[in-house]
C-alpha positions as CSV (number, residue, x, y, z in Angstrom):
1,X,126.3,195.6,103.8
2,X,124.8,192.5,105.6
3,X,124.8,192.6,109.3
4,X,126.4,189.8,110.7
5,X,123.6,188.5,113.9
6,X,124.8,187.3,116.8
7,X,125.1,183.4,117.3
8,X,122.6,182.3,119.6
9,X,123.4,180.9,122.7
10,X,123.2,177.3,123.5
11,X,121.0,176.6,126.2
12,X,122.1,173.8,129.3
13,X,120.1,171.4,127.5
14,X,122.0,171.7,124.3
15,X,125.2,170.9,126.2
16,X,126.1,167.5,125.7
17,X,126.1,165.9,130.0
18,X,128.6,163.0,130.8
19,X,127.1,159.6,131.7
20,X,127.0,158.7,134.5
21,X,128.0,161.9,135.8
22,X,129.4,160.6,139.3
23,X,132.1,157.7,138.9
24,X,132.7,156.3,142.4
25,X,135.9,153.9,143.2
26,X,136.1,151.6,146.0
27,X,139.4,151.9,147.6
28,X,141.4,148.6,148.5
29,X,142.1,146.0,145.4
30,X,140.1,148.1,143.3
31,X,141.9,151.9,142.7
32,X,145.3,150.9,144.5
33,X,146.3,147.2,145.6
34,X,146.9,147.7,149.2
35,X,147.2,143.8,150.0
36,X,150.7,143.7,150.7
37,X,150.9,146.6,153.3
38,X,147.8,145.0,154.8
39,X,149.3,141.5,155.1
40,X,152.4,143.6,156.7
41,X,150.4,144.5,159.2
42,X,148.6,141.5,159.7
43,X,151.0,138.8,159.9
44,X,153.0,141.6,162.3
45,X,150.0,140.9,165.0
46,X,149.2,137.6,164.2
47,X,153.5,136.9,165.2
48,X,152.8,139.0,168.1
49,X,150.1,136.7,168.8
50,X,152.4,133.1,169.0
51,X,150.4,132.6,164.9
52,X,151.6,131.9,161.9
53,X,151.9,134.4,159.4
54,X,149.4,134.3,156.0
55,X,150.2,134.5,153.0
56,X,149.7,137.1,150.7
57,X,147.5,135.5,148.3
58,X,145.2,134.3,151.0
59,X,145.2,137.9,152.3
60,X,144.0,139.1,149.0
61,X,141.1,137.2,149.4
62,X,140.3,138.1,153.6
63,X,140.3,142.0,152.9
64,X,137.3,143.9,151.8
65,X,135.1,143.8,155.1
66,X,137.2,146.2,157.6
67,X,139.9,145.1,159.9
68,X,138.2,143.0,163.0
69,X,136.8,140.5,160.1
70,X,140.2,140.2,158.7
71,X,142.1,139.4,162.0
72,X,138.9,136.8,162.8
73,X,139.6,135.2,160.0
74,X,143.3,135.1,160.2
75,X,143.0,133.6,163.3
76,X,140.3,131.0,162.3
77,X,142.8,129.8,159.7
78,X,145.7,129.9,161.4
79,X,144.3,128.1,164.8
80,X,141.5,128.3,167.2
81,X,139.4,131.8,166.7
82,X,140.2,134.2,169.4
83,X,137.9,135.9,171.8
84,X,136.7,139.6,171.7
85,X,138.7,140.9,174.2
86,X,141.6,139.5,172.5
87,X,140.6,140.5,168.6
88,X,139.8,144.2,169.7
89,X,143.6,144.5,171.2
90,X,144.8,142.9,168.0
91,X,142.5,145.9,166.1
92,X,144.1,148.4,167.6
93,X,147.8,147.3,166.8
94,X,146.7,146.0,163.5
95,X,145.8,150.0,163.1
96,X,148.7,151.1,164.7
97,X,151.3,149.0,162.2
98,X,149.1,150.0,159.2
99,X,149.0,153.6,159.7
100,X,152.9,153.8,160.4
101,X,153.5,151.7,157.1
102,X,150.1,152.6,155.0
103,X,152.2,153.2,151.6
104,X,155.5,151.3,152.3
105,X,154.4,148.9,149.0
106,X,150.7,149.8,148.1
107,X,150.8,151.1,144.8
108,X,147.7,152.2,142.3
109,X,146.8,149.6,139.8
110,X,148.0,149.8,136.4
111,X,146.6,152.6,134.3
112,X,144.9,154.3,137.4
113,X,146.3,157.0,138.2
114,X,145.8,158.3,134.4
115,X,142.5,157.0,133.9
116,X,141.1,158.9,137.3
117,X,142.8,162.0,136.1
118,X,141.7,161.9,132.6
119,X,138.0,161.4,133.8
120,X,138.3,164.3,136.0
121,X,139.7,166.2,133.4
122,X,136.4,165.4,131.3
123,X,134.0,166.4,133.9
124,X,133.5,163.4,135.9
125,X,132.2,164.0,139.7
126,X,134.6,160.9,141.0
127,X,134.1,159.9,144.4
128,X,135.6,156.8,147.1
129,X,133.3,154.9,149.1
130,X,135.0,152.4,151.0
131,X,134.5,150.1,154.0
132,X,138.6,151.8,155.0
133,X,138.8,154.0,158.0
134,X,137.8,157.2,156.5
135,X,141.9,158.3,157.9
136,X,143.4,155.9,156.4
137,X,141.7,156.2,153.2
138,X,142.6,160.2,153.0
139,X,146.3,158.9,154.5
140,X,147.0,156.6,151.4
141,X,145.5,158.3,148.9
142,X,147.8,161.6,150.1
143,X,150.7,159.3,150.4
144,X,150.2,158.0,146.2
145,X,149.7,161.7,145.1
146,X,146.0,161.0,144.3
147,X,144.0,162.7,147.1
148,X,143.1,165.5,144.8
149,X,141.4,163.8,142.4
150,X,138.7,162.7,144.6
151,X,136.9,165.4,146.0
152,X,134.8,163.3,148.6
153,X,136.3,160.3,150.6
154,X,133.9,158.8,152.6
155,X,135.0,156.1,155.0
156,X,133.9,152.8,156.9
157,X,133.5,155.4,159.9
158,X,132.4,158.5,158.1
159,X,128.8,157.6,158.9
160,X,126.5,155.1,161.6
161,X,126.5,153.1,158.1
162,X,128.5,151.5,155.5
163,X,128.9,149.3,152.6
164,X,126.7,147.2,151.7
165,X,123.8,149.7,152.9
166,X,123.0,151.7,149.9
167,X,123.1,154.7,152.0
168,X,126.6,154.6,152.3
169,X,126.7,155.0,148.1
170,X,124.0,157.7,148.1
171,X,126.2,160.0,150.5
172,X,129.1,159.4,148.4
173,X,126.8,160.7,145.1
174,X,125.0,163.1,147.3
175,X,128.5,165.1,148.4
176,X,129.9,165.3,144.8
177,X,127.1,166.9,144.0
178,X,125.4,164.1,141.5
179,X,122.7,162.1,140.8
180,X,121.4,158.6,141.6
181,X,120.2,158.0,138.2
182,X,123.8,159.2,136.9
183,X,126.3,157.4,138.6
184,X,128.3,154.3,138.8
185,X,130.1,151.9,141.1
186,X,133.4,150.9,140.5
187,X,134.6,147.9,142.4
188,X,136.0,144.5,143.3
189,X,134.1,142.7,145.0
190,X,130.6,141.2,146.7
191,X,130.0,143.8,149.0
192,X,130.4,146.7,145.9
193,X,127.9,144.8,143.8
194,X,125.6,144.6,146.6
195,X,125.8,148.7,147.7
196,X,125.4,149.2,144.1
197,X,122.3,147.2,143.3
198,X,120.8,148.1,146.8
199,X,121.2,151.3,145.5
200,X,120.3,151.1,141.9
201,X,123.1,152.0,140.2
202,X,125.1,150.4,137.5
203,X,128.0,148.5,138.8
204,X,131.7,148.2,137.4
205,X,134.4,145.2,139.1
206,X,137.5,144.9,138.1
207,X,138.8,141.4,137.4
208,X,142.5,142.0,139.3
209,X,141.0,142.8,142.7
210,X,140.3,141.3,146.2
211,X,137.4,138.3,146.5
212,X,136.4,135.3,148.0
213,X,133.9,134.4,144.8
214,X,135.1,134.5,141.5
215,X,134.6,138.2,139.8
216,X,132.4,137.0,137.0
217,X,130.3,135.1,139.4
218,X,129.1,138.1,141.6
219,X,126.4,139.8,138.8
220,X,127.8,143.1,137.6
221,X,127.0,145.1,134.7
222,X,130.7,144.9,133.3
223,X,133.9,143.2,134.0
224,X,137.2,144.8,133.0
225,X,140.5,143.8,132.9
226,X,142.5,146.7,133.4
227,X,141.8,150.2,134.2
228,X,142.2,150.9,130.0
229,X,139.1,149.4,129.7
230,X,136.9,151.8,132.3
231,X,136.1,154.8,129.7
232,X,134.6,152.1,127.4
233,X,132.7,150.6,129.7
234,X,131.3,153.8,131.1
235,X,130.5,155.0,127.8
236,X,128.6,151.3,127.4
237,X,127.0,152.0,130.8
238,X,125.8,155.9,129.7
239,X,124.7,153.9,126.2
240,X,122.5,151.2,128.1
């Protein structure tokens, strides 16, 4: 009678690993577009203020760079530029508004939601490294439903640093648990290609989301269209 043998067991090399391992999202324009909340709550100090309101398409292209830079340059365009004294009260009830009405229209993007749960389901470490209060990011993410796909948040405030400095990338890796060498930025903007290639890691915008420059101007490794296209181009990023 033959003996059957027992199947040898694979080893953790033979196990196939995800690349990149660690998928990190910027926040505003690229997992959920935030814009019209945050023109909300701009144009709702800049009345309070005697200015006229902006509009939203111009306030798509202001965000990314935390809230004193947006109210500075709401004011520049809307009239003389205010002094500091006068921008830091403006701050605080920009904050104020925002936090009271962070989810009133902000919505994720098309496809998101599924995508980030369908790359969590695979394995992915995903992460959000964003130049939002780290509050306010955990608030709107709880408020969508999504906060539990993203294991690590980590805020304009979370530490002394922030996007652009590559540190502020590496902490977001770092906490998930990953690797430098096996991760990935996804984003909209300047500032995310910058963090990502002061960082050396690959760098993913999406064409829908908030910038001054034109998406395909700014250098990154791949441009999608929609959030159907992200597994392909990670699997294109692991490939390269």
């Amino acid at each position: 009678m033959a003996i059957a043998r027992p199947r040898a067991r694979k080893s953790l090399n033979d196990v196939p690993r995800l690349i990149p391992e660690s998928v990190i999202f910027d926040l505003d324009g690229t997992l959920v577009d935030t814009a019209p909340d945050l023109a909300s709550a701009l144009n709702a100090v800049l009345t309070r203020a005697g200015r006229s309101p902006v509009p939203l398409d111009d306030v798509r292209h202001m965000v990314g760079r935390g809230a004193r830079v947006l109210i500075e340059r709401a004011m520049a365009a809307s009239g003389p530029p205010a002094d500091a004294d006068a921008v830091e009260d403006m701050v605080r009830h920009f904050l104020e508004h925002y936090d009271a009405n962070i989810a009133t229209t902000s919505r994720p993007f098309a496809s998101a939601e599924r995508v980030v749960r369908r790359l969590s389901a695979q394995g992915h470490r995903l992460g959000v490294c964003t130049n939002k209060p780290e509050g306010l990011s955990l608030k709107l993410l709880g408020e969508l439903n999504l906060r539990d796909v993203f294991p690590v948040i980590l805020g304009a405030d979370s530490r002394p640093y922030r996007k652009p400095d590559p540190r502020h990338l590496w902490d977001t890796i770092a906490a998930l648990g990953g690797r430098n060498d096996s991760a990935v930025m996804i984003g909209d903007s300047e500032t995310d290609v910058n963090a990502a290639r002061a960082a050396k890691v690959p760098v993913i915008l999406v064409s829908f989301g908030y910038t001054e420059t034109p998406v395909h101007e700014l250098g990154a490794d791949i441009v999608i269209d929609h959030f159907d296209a992200l597994e392909e181009a990670l699997k294109a990023i692991g490939r390269a």
